[in-house]
N, C-alpha and C positions, 0 to 999 in steps of 0.2 A: 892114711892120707899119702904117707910116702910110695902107695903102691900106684894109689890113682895117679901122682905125678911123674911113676916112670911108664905109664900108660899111656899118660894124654900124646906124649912126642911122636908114639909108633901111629894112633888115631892118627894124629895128624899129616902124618908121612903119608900113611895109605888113603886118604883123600882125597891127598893134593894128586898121589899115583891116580887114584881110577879118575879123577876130573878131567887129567891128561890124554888119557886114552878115550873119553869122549872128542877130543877136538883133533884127534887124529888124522889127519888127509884119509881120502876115501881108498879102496882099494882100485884094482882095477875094474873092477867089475861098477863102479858107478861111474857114472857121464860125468865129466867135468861141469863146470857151472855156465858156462858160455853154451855146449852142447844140451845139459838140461833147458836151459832156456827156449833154444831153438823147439827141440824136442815139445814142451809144455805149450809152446805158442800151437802148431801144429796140431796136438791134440786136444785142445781146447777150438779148435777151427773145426775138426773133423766131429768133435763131438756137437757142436753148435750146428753142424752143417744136419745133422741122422736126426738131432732135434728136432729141426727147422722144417723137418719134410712131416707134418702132419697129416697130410693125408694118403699115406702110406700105411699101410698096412703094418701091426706091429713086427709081424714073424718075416716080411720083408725087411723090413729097417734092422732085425737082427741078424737076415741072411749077409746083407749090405755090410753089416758090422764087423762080421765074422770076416769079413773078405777083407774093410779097410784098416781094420788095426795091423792086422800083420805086413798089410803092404807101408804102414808110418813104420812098424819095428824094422821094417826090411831097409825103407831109405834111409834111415840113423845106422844103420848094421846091428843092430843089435836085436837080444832074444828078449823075451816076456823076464826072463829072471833076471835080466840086466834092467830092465825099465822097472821091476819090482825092487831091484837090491837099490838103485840109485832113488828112487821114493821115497824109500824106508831109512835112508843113510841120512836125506835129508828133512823126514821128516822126523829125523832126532837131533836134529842142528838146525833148529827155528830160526836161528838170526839167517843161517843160509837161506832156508827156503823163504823166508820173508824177503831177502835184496833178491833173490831169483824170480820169486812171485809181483813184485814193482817192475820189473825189468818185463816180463810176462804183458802185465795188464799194460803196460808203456805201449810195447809192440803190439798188441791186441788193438789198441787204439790207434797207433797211425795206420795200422791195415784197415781200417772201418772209415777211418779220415779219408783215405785214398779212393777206397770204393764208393765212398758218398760222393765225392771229388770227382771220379769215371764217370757214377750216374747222373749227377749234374750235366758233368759234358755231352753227354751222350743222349740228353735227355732235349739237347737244344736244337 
């Protein structure tokens, strides 16, 4: 018994350590949260956009792909293993990517508002 209770303390120690190093700020290598947002709005537009062309050919819509992702990694500045490391950072800090993901669909939505708003107007 007296071994288990000079056990449990060090348990405890090292717990409370690695829980810490979960909530760590990102490296450099992730987008800040402001920049993911941007970032995730954009490609959720460009993705909806390769969608949206159905009558396109698939091996076109993948030539198309090929061309537009790296032109979204080019206006962010950054490479594929920066949009993969910032993904992965956040998709192990769920409360993050949940207030970045509300902030996402927010903006997703007044761009849809506005464009329905355009084709109203333009539609008179």
């Amino acid at each position: 018994m007296r071994k288990l209770l000079t056990i449990i303390p060090f348990l405890l120690l090292f717990s409370c350590l690695s829980c810490n190093k979960k909530d760590k700020a990102p490296n450099r290598e992730v987008l800040s949260e402001n920049r993911m947002v941007e970032f995730l709005v954009d490609l959720h537009l460009l993705d909806g956009t390769l969608q949206s062309e159905a009558n396109v050919l698939p091996e076109k819509r993948m030539d198309k792909a090929l061309y537009l992702y790296p032109s979204l990694m080019d206006k962010y500045g950054i490479t594929r293993a920066q949009a993969d490391s910032s993904i992965n950072w956040y998709s192990n800090h769920p409360k993050k990517l949940e207030r970045i993901y509300q902030r996402v669909v927010n903006e997703l939505l007044k761009k849809e508002a506005s464009q329905a708003e355009a084709d109203t107007t333009n539609s008179l």
